[in-house]
C-alpha positions in Angstrom: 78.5 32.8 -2.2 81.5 35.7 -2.3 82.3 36.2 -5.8 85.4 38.2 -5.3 88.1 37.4 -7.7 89.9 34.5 -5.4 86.5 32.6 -5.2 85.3 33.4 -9.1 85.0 29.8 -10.2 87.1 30.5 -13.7 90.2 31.5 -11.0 89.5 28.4 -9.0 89.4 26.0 -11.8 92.6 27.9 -13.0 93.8 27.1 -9.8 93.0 24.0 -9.6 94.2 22.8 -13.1 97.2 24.9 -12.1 97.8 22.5 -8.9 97.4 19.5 -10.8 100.1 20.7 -13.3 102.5 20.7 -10.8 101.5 17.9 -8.6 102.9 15.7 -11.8 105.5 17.9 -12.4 107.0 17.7 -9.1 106.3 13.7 -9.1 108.2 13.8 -11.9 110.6 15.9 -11.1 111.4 14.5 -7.9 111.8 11.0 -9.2 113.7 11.5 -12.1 116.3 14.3 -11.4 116.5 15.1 -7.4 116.8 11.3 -6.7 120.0 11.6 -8.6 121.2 14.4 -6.1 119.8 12.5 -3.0 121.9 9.3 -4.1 125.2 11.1 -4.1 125.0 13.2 -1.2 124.3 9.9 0.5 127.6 8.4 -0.9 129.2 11.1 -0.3 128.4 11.7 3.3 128.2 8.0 4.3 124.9 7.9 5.2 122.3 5.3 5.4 120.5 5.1 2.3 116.9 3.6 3.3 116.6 6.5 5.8 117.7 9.1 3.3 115.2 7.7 0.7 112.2 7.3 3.2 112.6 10.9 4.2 112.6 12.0 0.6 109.2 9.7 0.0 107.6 11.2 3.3 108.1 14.6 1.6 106.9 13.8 -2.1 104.3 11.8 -0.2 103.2 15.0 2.1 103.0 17.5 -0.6 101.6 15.7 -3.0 98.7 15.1 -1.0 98.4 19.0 -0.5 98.3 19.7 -4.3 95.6 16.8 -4.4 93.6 18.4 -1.3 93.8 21.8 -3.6 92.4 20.2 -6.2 89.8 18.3 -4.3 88.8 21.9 -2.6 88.4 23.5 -5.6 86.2 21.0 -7.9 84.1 21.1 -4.5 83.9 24.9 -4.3 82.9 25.0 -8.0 80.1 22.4 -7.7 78.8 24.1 -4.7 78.6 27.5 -6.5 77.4 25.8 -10.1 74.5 24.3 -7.1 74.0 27.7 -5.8 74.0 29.6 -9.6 71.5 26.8 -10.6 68.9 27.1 -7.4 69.0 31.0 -8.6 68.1 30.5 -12.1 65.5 28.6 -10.8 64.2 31.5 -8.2 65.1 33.8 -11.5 62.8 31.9 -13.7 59.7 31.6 -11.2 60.3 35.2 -10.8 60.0 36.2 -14.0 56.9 33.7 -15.1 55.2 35.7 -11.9 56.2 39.1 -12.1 55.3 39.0 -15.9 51.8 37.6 -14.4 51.7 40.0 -12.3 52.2 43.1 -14.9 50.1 41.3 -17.7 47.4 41.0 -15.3 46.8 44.8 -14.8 47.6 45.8 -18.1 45.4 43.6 -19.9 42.7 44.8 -17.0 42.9 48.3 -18.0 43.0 47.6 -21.5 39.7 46.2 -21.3 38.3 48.6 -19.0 39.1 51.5 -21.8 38.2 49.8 -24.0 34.5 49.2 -22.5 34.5 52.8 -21.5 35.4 54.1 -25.3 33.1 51.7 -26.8 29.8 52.0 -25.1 27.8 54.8 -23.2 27.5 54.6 -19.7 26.1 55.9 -16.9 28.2 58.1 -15.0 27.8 55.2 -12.5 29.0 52.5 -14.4 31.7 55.2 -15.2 33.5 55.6 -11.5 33.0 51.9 -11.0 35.3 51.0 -14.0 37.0 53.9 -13.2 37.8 52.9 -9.7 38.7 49.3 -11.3 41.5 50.8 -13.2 43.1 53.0 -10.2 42.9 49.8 -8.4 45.1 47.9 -11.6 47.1 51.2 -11.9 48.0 51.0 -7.9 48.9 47.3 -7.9 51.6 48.1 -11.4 53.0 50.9 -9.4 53.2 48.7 -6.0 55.3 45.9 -8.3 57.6 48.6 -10.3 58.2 50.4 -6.7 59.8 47.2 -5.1 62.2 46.6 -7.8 63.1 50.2 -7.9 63.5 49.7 -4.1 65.7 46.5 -3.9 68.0 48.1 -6.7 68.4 51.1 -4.3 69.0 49.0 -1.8 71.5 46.8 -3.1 73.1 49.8 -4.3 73.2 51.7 -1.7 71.6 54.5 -3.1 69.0 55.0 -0.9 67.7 58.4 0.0 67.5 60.0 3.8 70.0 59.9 7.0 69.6 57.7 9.6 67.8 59.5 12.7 67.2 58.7 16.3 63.7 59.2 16.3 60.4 57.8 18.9 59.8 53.6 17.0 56.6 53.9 18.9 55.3 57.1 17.5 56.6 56.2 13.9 55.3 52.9 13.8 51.7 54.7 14.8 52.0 57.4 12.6 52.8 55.2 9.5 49.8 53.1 10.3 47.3 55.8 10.7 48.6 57.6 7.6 48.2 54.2 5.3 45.5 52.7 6.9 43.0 53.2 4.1 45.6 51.1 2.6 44.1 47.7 4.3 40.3 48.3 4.2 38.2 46.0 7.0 41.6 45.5 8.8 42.2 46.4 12.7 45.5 47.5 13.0 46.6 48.1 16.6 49.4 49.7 18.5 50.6 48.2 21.8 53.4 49.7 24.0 52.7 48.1 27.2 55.8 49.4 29.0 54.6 52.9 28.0 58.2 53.9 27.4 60.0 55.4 24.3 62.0 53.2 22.4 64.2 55.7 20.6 66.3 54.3 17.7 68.3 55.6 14.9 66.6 54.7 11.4 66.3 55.9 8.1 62.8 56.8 7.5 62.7 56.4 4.1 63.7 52.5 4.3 61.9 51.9 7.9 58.8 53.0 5.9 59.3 51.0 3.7 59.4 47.7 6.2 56.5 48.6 8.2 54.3 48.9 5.1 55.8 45.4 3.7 55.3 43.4 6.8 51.5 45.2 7.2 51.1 44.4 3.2 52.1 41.1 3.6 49.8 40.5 6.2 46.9 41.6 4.5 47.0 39.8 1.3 47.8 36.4 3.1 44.9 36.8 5.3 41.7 35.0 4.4 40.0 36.1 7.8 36.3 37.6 8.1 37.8 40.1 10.5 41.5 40.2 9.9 43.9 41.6 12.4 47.6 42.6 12.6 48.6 43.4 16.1 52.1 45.6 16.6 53.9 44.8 19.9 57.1 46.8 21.3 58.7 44.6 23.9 62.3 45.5 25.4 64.9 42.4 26.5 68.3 42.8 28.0 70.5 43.2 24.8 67.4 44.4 22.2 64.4 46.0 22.1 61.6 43.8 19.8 58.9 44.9 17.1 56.3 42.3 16.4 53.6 42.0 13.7 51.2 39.1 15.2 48.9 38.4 12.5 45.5 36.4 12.4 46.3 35.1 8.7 47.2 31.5 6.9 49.9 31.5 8.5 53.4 29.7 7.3 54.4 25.8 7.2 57.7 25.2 9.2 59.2 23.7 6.5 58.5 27.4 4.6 59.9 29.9 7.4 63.5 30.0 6.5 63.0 30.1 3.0 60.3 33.1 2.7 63.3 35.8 2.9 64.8 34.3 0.1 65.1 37.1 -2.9 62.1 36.2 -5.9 61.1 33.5 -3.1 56.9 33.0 -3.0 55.1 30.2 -1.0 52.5 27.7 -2.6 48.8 27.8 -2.5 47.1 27.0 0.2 43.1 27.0 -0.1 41.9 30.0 -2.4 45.3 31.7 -1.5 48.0 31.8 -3.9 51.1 33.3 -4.3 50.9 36.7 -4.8 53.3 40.1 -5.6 56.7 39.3 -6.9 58.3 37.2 -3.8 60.4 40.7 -2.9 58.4 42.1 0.4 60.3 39.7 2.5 63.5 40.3 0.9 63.5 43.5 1.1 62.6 43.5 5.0 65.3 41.3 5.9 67.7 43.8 4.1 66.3 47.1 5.7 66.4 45.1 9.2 70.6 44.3 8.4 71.1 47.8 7.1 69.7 49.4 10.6 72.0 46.8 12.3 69.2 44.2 13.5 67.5 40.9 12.0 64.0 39.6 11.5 62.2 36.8 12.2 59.3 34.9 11.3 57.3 32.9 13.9 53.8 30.6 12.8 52.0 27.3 14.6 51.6 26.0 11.4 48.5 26.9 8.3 45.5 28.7 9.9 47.2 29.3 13.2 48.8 33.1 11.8 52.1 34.2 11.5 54.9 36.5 13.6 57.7 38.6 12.3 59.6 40.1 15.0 62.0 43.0 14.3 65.2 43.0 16.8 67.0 46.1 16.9 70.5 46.2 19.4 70.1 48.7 22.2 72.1 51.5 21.6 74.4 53.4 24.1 72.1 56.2 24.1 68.7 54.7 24.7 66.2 56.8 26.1 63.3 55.8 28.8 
């Protein structure tokens, strides 16, 4: 909801108090002075009063009812924004109880872990195995601190790099490859069928950043023996298309238009359950908006996988 100063609820209850004021100023203004005026400059003129006096009610009539509809619009504006402030405190607080989760977790791991490791002598083994344990907690700490560093930069603006027409296909491919030991026992695959370029100006800090989100998010919700996240460039008449086809749990109907929703996370479902800090999605929708497309999410239902499809505008200078 704009917050601007004309839509901050404190100016529109102002307002609205402010419309009320004068609603029963002007009813009593009207009926107690200017009916004095009316009456004379009917006797005066020699006019007939009951069409005089009906004319004057029509007009206190009609603008009363404007001061009314004012008021009415702006109890309803405030209600809808108190509804929209309280559905946000409610994201806020699942937010928190989960991201605190999520850093308590980790911390609490590697406490452990050191403590093991300054307590007791162990096998240079055992050593690397904890060891390996605590990179693992020390990645997943950095991964949750790096996406609210990222959606502040985002939201302010502030992010680093140009925007560059640069090859999707070869990007897409090269940012796979490079993080692949990222998803371990997942086939990631490539597929340009047209075998064209699809050339597109993009920041590559922030288009990073939405490639590894939509292949992270895919990963963790994925509860396959072999999983599988298959990218797809297809070309229409006004866009060219991205999508990530996924073999995961896929996403109840009733859950697709609310999974882009900022601290948003979806239930459990078998031994998944929610994981991260419900800001992957989030921040892919707002990279998509800032390179001038959208995103969407496509899924048959739990067990059945999910789709996001990246839809970039084609530009004027679009290269084959």
């Amino acid at each position: 909801m704009d917050q601007s100063k004309w839509f901050y609820p404190i100016v529109v209850f102002i307002f609205s108090v402010l419309a009320l004021a004068a609603s029963l100023f002007l009813f009593i203004y009207w009926y107690m002075e200017v009916s004095t005026g009316l009456e004379a400059v009917v006797a005066r003129f020699d006019l007939d009063p009951a069409v005089a006096l009906e004319s004057r009610t029509w007009v206190v009539i009609l603008v009363l009812s404007l001061l009314v509809g004012i008021i009415l619009l702006g109890i309803f504006t405030i209600f809808v924004y108190n509804l929209k402030t309280y559905q946000l405190y409610r994201l806020q607080q699942n937010f928190i109880n989960n991201f605190t989760h999520e850093l308590k977790t980790p911390v609490t791991s590697l406490k452990l872990f050191l403590e093991t490791l300054s307590k007791h002598e162990l096998s240079r083994e055992e050593q690397f195995k904890y060891i390996g344990y605590m990179i693992q907690d020390v990645a997943r700490l950095s991964d949750n601190i790096g996406r609210i560093l990222d959606l502040a930069r985002i939201e302010s603006k502030s992010y680093p790099g140009n925007f560059v027409e640069s090859d999707l296909v070869a990007v897409v491919g090269t940012c796979c490859k490079t993080n692949g030991h990222l998803f371990p026992g997942c086939e990631i695959s490539v597929h340009n069928h047209l075998i064209k370029s699809f050339n597109y100006p993009i920041n590559s800090y922030l288009f990073e950043m939405l490639i590894m989100n939509l292949l992270t998010n895919a990963f963790k919700y994925n509860n396959s023996e072999s999983p599988r996240i298959d990218i797809t460039f297809d070309l229409r008449k006004k866009s060219m298309r991205i999508r990530f086809e996924d073999n995961g749990i896929g996403i109840e109907k009733a859950q697709i238009k609310k999974i882009f929703r900022k601290f948003y996370q979806v239930g459990q479902y078998k031994d998944m359950t929610a994981k991260g800090s419900g800001l992957g999605l989030h921040l892919v929708q707002n990279i998509a908006r800032i390179h001038k497309g959208k995103i969407v999410a496509e899924s048959k239902g739990i067990g059945n996988g999910s789709v996001f499809t990246l839809i970039l505008p084609l530009q004027k200078k679009f290269y084959f």
